[in-house]
C-alpha positions in Angstrom: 7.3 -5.3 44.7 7.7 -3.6 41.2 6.5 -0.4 42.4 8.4 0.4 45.3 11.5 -0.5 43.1 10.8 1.6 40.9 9.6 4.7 43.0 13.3 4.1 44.7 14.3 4.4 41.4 12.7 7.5 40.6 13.9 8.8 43.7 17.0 8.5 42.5 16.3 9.9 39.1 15.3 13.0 40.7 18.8 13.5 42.6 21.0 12.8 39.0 22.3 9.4 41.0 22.4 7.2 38.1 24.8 4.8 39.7 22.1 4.1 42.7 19.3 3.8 40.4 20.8 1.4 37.8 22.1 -0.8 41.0 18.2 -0.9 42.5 17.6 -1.9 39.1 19.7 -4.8 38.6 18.9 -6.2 42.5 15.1 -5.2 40.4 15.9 -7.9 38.3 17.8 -10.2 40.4 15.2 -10.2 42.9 12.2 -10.6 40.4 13.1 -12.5 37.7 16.4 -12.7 36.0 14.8 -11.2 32.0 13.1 -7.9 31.6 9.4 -9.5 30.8 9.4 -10.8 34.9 12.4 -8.6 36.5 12.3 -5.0 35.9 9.3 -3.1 34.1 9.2 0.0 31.5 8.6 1.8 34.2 11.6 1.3 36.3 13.8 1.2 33.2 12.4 4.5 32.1 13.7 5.9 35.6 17.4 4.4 35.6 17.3 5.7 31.9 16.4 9.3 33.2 19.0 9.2 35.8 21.6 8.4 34.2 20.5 11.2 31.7 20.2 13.8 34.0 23.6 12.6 35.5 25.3 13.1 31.8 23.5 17.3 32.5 24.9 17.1 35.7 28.5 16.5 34.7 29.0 19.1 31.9 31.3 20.5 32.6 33.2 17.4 32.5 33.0 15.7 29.2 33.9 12.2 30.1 31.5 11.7 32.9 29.1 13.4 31.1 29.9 10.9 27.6 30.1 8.0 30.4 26.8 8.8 31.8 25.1 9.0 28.1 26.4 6.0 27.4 24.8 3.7 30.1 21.7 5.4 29.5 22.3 4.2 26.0 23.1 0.4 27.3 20.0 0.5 29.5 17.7 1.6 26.7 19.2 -1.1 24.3 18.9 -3.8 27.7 15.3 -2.8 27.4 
């Protein structure tokens, strides 16, 4: 169900994993409905979004996976 997607999802969040969190999120919306009003909720897109944020902290010191990781935080918040 929605929540346990999304507390797997925060899980991830919480270990910088981005890649992990945005993949529960898309089998989220696979598995729930193929739009954002019956797949995945605000709350699970507001998790992915914060891991892949704190995976762009994660990776200063190297600037492409850090731009790389801002940037599909970006997509997701635009997907949203």
């Amino acid at each position: 169900n929605e929540i346990g997607y999304a507390t797997v999802i925060d899980g991830y969040s919480r270990i910088c994993d981005g890649e992990n969190a945005e993949r529960i999120l898309q089998l989220m919306k696979g598995r729930l409905g193929g739009d954002t009003t019956n797949g995945a909720n605000v709350v699970a897109y507001n998790a992915a979004i914060s891991a892949w944020a704190r995976s762009a902290s994660r990776a200063e010191g190297d600037a492409l996976k850090s731009r790389s990781a801002a940037e599909k935080a970006e997509q997701l918040l635009r997907e949203m």
